[in-house]
mmCIF file of the N, C-alpha and C atoms, coordinates in Angstrom:
data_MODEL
# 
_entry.id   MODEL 
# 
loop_
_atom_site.group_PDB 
_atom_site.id 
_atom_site.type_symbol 
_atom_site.label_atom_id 
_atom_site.label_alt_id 
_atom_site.label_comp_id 
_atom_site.label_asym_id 
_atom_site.label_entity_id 
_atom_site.label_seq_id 
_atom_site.pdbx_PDB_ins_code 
_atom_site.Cartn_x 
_atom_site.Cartn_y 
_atom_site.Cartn_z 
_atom_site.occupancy 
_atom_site.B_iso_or_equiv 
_atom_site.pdbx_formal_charge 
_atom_site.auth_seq_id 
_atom_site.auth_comp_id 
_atom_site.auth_asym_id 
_atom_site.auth_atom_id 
_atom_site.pdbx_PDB_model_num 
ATOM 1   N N  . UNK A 1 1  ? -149.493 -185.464 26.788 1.00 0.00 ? 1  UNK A N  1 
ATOM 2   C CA . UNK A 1 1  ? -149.112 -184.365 27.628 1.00 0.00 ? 1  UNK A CA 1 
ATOM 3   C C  . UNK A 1 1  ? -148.892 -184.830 29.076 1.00 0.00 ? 1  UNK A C  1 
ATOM 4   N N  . UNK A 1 2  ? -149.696 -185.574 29.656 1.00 0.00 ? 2  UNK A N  1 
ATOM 5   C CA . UNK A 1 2  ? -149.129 -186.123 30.739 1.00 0.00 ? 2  UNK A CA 1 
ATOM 6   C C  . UNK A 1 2  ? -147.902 -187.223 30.837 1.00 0.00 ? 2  UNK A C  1 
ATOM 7   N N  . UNK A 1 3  ? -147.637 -187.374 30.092 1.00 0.00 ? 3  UNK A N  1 
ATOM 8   C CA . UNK A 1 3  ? -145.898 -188.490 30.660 1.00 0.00 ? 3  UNK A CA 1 
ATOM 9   C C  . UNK A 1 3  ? -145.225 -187.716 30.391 1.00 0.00 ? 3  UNK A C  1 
ATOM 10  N N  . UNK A 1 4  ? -145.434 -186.171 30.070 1.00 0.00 ? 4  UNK A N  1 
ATOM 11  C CA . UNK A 1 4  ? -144.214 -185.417 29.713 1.00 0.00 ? 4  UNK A CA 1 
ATOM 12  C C  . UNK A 1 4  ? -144.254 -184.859 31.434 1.00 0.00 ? 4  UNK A C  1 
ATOM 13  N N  . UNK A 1 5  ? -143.188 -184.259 32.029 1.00 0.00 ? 5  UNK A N  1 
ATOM 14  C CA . UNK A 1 5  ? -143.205 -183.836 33.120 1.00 0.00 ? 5  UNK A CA 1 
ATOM 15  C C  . UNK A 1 5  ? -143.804 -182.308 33.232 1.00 0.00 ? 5  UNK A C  1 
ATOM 16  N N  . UNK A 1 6  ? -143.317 -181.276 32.177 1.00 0.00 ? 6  UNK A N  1 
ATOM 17  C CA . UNK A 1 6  ? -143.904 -179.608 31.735 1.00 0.00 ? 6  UNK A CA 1 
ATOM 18  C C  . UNK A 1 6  ? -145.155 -179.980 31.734 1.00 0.00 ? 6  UNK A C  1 
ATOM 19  N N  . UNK A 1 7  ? -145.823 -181.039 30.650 1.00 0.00 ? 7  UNK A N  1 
ATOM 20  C CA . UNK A 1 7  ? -147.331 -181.571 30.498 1.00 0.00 ? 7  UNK A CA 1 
ATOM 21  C C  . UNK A 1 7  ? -147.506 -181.420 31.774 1.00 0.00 ? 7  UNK A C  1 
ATOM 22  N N  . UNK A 1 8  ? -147.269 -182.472 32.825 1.00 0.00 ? 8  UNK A N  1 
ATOM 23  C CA . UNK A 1 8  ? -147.891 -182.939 33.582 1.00 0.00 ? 8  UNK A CA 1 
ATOM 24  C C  . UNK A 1 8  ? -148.239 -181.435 34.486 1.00 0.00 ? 8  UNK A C  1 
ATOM 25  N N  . UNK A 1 9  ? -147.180 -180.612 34.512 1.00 0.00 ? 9  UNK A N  1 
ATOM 26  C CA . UNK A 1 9  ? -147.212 -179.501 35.263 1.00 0.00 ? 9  UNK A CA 1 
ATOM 27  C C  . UNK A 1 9  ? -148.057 -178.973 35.103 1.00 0.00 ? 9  UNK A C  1 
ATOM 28  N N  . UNK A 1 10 ? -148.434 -178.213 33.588 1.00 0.00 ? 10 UNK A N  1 
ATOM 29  C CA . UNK A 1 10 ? -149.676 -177.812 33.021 1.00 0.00 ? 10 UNK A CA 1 
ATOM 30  C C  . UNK A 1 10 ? -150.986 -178.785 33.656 1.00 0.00 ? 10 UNK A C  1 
ATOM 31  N N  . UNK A 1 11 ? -151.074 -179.539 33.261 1.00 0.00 ? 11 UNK A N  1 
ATOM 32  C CA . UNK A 1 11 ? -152.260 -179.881 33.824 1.00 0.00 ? 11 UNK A CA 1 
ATOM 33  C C  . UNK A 1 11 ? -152.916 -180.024 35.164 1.00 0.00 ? 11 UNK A C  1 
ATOM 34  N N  . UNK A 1 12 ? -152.045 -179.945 35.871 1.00 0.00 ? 12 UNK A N  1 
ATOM 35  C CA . UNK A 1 12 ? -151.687 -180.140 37.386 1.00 0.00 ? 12 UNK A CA 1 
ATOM 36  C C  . UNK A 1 12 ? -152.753 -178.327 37.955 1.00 0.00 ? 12 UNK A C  1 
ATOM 37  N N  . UNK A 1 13 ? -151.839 -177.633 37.186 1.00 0.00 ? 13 UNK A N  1 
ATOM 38  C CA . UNK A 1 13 ? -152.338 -176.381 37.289 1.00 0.00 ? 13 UNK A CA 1 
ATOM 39  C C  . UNK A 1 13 ? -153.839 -176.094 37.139 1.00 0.00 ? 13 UNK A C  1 
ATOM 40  N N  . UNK A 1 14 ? -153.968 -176.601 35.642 1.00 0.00 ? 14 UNK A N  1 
ATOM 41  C CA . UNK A 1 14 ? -154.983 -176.385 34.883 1.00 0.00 ? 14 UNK A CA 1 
ATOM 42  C C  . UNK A 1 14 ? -156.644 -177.124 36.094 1.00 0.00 ? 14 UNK A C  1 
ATOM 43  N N  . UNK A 1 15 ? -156.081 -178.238 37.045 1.00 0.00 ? 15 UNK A N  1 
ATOM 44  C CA . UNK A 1 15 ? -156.528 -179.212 37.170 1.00 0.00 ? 15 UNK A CA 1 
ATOM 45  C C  . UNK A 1 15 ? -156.975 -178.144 38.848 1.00 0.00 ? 15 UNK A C  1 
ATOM 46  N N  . UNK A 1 16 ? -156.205 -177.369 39.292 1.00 0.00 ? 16 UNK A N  1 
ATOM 47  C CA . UNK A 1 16 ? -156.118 -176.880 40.638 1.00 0.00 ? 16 UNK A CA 1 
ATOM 48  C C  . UNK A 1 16 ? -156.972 -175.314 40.288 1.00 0.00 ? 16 UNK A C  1 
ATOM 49  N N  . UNK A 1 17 ? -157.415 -175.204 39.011 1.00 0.00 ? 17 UNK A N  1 
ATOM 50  C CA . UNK A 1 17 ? -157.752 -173.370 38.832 1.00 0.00 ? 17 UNK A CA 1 
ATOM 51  C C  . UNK A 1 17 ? -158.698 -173.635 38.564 1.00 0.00 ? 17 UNK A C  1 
ATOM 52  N N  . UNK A 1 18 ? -159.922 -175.113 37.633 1.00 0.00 ? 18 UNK A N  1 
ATOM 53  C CA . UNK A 1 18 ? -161.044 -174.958 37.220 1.00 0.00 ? 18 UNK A CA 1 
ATOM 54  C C  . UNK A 1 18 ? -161.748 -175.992 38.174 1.00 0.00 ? 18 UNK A C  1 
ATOM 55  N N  . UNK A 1 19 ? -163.268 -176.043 37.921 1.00 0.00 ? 19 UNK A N  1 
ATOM 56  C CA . UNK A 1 19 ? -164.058 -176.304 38.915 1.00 0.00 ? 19 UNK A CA 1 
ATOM 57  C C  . UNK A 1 19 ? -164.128 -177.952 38.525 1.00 0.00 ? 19 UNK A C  1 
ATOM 58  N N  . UNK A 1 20 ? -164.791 -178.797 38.851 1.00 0.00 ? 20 UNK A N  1 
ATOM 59  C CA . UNK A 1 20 ? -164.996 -180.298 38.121 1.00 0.00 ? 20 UNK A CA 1 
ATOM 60  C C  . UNK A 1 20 ? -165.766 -180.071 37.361 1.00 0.00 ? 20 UNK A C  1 
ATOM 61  N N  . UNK A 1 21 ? -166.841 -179.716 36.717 1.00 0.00 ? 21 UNK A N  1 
ATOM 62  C CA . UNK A 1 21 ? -167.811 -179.688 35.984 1.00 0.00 ? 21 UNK A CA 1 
ATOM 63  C C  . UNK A 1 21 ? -166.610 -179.330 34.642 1.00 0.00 ? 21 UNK A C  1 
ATOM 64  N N  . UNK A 1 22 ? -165.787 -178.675 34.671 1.00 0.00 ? 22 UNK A N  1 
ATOM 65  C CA . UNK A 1 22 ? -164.854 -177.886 33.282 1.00 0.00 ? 22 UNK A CA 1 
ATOM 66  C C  . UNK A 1 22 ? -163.560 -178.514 33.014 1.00 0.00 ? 22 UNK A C  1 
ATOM 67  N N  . UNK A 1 23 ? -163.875 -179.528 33.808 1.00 0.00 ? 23 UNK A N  1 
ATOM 68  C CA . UNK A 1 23 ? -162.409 -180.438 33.877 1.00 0.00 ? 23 UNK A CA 1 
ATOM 69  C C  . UNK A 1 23 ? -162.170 -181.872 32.521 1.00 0.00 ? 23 UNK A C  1 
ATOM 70  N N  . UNK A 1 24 ? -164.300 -182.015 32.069 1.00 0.00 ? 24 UNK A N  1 
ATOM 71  C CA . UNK A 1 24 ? -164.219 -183.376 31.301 1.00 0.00 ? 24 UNK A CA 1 
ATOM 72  C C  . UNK A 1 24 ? -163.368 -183.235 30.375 1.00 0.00 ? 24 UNK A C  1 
ATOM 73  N N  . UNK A 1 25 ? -162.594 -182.232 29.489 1.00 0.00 ? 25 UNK A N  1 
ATOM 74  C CA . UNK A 1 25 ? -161.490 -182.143 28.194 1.00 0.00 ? 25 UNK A CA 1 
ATOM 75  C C  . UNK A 1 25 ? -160.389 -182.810 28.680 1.00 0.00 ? 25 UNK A C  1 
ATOM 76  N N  . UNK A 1 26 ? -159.899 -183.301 29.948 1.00 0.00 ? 26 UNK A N  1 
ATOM 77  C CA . UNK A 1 26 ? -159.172 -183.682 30.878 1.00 0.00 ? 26 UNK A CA 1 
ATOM 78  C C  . UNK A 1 26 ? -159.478 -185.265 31.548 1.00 0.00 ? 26 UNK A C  1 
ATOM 79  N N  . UNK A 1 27 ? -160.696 -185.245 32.020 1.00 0.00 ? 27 UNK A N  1 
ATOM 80  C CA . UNK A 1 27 ? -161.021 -186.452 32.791 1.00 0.00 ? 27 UNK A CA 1 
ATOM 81  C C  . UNK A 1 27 ? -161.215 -187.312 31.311 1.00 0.00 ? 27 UNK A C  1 
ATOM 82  N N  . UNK A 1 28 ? -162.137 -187.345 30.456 1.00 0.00 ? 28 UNK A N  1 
ATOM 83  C CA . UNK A 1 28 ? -162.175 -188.248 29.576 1.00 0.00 ? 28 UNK A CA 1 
ATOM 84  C C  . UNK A 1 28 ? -160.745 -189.134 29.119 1.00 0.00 ? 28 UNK A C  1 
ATOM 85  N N  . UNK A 1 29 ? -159.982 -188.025 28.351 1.00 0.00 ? 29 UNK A N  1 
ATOM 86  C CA . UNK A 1 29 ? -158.536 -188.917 28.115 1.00 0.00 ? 29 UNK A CA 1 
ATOM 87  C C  . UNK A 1 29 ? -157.817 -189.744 28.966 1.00 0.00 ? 29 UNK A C  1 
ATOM 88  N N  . UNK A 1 30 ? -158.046 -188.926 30.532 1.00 0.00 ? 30 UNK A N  1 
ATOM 89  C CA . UNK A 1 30 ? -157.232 -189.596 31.608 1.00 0.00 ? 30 UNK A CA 1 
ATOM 90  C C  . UNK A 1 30 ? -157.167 -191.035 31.696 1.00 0.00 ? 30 UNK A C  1 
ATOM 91  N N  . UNK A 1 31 ? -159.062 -191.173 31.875 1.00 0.00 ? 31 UNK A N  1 
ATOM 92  C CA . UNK A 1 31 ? -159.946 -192.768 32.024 1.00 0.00 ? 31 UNK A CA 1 
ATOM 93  C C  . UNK A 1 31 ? -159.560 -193.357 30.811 1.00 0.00 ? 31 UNK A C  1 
ATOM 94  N N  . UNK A 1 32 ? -159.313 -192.947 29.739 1.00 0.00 ? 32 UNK A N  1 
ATOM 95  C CA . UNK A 1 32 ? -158.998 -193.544 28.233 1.00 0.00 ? 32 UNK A CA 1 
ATOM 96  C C  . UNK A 1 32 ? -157.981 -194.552 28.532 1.00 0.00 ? 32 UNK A C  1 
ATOM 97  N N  . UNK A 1 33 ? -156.683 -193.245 29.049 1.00 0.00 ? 33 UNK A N  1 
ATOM 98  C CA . UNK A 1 33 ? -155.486 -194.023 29.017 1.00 0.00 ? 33 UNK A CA 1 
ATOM 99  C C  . UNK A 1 33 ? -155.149 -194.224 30.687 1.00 0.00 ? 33 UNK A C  1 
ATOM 100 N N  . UNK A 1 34 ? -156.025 -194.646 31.276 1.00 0.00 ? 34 UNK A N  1 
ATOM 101 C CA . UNK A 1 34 ? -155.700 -194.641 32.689 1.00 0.00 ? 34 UNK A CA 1 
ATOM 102 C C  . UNK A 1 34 ? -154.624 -195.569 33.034 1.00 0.00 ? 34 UNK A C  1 
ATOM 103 N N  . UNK A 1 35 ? -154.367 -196.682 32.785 1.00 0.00 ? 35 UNK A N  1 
ATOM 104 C CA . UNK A 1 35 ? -153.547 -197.942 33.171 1.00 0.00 ? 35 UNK A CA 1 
ATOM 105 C C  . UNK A 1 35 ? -151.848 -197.454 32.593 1.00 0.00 ? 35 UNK A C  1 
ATOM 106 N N  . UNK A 1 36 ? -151.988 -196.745 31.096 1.00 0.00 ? 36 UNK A N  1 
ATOM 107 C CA . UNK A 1 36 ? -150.937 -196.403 31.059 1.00 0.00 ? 36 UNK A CA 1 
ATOM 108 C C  . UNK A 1 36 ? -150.204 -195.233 31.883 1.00 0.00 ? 36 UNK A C  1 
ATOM 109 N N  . UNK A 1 37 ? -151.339 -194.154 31.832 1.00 0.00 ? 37 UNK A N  1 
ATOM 110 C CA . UNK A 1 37 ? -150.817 -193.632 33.330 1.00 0.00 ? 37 UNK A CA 1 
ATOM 111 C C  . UNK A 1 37 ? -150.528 -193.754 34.417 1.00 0.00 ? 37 UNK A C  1 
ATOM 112 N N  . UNK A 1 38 ? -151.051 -194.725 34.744 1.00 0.00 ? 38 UNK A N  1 
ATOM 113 C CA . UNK A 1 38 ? -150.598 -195.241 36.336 1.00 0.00 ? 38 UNK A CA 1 
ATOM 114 C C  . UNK A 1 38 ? -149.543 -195.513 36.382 1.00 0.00 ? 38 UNK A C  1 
ATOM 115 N N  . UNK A 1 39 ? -149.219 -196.373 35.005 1.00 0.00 ? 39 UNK A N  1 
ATOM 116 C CA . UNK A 1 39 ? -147.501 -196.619 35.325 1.00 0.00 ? 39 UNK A CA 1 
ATOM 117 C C  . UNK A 1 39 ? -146.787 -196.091 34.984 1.00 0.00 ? 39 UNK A C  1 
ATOM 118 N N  . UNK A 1 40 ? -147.068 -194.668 34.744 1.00 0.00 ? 40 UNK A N  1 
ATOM 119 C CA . UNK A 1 40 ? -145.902 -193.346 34.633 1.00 0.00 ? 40 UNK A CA 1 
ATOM 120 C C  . UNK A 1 40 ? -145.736 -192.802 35.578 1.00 0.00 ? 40 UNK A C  1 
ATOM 121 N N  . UNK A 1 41 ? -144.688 -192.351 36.090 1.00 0.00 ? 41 UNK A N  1 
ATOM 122 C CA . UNK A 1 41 ? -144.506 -191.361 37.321 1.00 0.00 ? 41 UNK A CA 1 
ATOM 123 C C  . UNK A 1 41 ? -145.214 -190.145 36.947 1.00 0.00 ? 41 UNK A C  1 
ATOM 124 N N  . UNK A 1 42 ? -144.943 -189.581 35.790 1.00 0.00 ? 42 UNK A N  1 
ATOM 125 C CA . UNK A 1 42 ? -145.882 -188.391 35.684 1.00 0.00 ? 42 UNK A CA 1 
ATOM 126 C C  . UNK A 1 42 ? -147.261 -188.372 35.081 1.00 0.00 ? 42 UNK A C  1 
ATOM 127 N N  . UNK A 1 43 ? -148.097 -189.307 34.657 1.00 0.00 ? 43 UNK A N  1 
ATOM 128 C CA . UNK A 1 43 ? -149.217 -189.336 34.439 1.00 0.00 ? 43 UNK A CA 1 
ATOM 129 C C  . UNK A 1 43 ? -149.719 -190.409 35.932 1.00 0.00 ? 43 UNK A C  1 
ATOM 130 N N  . UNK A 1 44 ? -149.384 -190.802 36.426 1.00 0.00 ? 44 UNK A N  1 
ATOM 131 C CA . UNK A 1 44 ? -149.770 -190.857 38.124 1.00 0.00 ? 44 UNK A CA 1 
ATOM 132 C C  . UNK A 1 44 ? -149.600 -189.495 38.854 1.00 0.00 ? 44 UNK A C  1 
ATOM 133 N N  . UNK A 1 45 ? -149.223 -188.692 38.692 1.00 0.00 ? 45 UNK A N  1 
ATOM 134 C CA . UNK A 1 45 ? -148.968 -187.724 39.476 1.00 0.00 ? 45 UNK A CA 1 
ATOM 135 C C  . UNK A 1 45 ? -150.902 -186.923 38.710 1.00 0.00 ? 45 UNK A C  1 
ATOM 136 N N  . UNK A 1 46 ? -151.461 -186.572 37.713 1.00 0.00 ? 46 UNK A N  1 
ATOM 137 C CA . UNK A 1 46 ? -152.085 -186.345 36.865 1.00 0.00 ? 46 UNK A CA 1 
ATOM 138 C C  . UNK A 1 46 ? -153.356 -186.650 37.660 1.00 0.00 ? 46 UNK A C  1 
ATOM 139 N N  . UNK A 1 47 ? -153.258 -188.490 37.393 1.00 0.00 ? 47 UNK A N  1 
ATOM 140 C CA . UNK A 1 47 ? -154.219 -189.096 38.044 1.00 0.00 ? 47 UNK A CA 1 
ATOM 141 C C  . UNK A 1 47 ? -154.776 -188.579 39.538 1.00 0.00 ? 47 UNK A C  1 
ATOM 142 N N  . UNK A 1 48 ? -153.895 -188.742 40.732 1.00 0.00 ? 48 UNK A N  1 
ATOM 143 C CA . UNK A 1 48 ? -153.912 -188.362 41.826 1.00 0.00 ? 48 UNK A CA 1 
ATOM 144 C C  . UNK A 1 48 ? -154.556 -187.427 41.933 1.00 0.00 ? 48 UNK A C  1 
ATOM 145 N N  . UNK A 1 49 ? -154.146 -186.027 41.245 1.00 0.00 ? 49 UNK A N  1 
ATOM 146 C CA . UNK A 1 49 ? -155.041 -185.000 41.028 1.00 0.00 ? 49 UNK A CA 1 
ATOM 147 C C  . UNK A 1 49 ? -156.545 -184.968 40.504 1.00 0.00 ? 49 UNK A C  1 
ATOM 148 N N  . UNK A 1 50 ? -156.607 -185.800 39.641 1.00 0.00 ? 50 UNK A N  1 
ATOM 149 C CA . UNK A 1 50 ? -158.172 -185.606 39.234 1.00 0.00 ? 50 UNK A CA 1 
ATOM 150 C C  . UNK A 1 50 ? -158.681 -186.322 40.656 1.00 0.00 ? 50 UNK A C  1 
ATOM 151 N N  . UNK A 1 51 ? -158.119 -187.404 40.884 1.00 0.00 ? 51 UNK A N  1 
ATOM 152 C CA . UNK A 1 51 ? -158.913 -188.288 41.513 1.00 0.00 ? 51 UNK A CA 1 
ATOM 153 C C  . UNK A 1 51 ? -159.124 -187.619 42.997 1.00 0.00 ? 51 UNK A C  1 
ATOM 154 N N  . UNK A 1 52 ? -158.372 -187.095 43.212 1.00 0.00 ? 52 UNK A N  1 
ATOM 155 C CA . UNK A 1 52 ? -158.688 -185.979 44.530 1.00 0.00 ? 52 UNK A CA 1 
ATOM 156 C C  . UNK A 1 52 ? -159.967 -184.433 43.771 1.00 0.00 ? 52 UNK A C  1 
ATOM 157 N N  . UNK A 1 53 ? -159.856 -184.433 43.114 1.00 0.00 ? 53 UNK A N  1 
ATOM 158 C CA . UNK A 1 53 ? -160.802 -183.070 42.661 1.00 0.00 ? 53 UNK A CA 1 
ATOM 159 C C  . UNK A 1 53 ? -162.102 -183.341 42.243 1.00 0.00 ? 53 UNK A C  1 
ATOM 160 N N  . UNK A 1 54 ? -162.346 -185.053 41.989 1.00 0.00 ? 54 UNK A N  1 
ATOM 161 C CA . UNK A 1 54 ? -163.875 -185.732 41.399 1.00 0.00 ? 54 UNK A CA 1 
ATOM 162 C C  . UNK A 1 54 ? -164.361 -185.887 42.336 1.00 0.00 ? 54 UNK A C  1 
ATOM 163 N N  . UNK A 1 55 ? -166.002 -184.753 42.924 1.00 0.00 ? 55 UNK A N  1 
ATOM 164 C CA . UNK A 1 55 ? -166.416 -185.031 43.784 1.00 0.00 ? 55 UNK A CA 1 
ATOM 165 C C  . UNK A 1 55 ? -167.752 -186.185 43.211 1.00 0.00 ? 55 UNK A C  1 
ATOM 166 N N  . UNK A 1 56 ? -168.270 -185.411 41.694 1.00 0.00 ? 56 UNK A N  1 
ATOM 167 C CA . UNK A 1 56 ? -169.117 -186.122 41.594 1.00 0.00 ? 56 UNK A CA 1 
ATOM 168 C C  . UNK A 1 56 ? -169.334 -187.676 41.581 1.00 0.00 ? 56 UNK A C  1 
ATOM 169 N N  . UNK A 1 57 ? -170.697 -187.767 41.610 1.00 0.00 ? 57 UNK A N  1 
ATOM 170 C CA . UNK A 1 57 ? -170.533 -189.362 41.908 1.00 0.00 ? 57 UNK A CA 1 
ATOM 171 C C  . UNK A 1 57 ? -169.996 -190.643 40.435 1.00 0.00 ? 57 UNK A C  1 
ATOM 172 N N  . UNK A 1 58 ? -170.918 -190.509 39.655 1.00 0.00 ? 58 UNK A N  1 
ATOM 173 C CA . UNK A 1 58 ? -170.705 -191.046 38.299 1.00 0.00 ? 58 UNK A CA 1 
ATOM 174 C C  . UNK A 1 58 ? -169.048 -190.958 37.981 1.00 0.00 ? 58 UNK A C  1 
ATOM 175 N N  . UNK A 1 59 ? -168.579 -189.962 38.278 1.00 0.00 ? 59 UNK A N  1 
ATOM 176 C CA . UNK A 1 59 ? -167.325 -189.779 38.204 1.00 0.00 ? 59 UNK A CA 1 
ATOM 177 C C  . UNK A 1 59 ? -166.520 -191.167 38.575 1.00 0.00 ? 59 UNK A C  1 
ATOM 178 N N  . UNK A 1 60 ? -166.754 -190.397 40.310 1.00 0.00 ? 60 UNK A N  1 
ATOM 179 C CA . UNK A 1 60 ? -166.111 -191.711 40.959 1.00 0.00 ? 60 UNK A CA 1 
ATOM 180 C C  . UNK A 1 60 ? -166.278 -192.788 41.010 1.00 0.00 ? 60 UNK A C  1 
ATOM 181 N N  . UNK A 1 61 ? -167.495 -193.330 40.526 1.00 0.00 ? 61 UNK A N  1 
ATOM 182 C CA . UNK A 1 61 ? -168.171 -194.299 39.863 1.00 0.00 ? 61 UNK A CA 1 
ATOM 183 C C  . UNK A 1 61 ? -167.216 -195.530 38.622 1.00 0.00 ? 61 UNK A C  1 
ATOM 184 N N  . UNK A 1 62 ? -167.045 -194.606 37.584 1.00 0.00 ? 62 UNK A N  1 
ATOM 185 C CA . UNK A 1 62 ? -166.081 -194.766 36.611 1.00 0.00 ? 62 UNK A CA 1 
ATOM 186 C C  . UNK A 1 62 ? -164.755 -195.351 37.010 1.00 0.00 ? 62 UNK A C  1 
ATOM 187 N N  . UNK A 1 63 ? -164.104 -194.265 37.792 1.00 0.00 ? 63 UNK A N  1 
ATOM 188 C CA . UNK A 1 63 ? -162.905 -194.487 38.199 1.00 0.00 ? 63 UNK A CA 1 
ATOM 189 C C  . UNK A 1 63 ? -162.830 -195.686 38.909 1.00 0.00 ? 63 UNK A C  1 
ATOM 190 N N  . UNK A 1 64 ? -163.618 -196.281 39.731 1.00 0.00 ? 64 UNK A N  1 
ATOM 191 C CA . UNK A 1 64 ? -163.900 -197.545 40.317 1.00 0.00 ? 64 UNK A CA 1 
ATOM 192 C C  . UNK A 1 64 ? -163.770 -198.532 39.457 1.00 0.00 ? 64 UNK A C  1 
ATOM 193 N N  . UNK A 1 65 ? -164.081 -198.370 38.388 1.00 0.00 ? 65 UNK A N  1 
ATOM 194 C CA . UNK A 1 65 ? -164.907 -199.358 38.051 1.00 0.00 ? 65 UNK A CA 1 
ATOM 195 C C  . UNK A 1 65 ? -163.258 -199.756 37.139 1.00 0.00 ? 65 UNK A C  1 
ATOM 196 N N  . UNK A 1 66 ? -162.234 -198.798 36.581 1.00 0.00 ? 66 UNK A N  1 
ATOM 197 C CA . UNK A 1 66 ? -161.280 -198.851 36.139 1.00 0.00 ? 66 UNK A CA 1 
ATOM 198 C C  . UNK A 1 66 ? -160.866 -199.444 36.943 1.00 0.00 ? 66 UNK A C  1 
ATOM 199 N N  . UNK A 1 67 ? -160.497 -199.477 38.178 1.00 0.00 ? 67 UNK A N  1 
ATOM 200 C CA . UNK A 1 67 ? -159.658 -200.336 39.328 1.00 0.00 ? 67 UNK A CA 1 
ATOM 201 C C  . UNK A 1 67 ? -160.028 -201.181 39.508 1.00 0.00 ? 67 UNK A C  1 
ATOM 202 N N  . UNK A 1 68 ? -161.330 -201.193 39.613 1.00 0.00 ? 68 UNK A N  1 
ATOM 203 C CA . UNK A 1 68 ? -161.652 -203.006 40.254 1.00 0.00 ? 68 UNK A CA 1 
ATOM 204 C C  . UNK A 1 68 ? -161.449 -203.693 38.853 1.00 0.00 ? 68 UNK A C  1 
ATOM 205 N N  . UNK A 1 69 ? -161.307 -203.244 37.710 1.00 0.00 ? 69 UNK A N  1 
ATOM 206 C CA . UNK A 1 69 ? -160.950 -204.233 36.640 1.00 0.00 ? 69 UNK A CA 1 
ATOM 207 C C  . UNK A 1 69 ? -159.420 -204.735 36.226 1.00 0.00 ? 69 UNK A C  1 
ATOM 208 N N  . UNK A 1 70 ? -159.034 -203.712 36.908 1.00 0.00 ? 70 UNK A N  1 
ATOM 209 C CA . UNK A 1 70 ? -157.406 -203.893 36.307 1.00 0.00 ? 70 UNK A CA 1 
ATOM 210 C C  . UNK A 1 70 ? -156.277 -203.795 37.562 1.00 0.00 ? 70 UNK A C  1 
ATOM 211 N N  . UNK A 1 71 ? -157.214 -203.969 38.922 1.00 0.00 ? 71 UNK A N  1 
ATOM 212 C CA . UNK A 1 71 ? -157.088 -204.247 40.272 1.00 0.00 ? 71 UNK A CA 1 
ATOM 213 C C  . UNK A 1 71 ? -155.029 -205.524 39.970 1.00 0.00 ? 71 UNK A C  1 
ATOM 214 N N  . UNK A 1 72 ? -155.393 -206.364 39.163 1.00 0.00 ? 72 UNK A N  1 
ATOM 215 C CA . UNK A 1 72 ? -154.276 -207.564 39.031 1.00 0.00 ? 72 UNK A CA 1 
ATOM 216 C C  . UNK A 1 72 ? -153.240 -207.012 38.291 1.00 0.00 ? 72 UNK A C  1 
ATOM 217 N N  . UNK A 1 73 ? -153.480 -205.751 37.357 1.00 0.00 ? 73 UNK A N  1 
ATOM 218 C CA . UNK A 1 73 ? -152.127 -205.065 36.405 1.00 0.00 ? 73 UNK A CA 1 
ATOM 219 C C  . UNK A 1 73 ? -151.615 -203.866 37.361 1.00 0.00 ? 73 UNK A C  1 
ATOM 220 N N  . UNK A 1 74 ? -152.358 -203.527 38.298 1.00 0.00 ? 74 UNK A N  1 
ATOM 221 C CA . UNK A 1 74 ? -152.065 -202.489 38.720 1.00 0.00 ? 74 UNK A CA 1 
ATOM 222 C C  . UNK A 1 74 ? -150.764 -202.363 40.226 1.00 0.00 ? 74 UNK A C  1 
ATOM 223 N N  . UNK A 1 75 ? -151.105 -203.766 40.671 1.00 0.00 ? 75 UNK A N  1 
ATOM 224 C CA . UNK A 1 75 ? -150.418 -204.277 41.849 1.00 0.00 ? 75 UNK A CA 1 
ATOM 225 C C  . UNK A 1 75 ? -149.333 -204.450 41.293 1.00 0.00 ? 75 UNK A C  1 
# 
């Protein structure tokens, strides 16, 4: 649903109306397929969004931990 662009819209939405705590049906897959999203225009657009809406820490934690590993595919 996210490399589709409608997807991405939906979720975008979905991503701007619920709180973080109601978001994991969302954050889990993201981190799954994170690398392939990044290099979509529309599952980067996806990303951006969660990653602006994760206040918690563990969260951001995670997401770190995706970058500093794949820091060399991502450049």
């Amino acid at each position: 649903m996210a490399f589709d662009a409608n997807g991405t819209h939906v979720l975008q939405k979905v991503l701007l109306c619920m709180k973080e705590e109601d978001i994991d049906f969302i954050f889990e897959p993201v981190l799954e397929n994170f690398i392939d999203l990044s290099m979509d225009q529309n599952g980067l657009c996806v990303i951006k969004k969660i990653v602006s809406k994760v206040e918690g820490h563990d969260k951001r934690i995670r997401i770190g931990k995706i970058l500093s590993e794949n820091v060399v595919v991502l450049v």
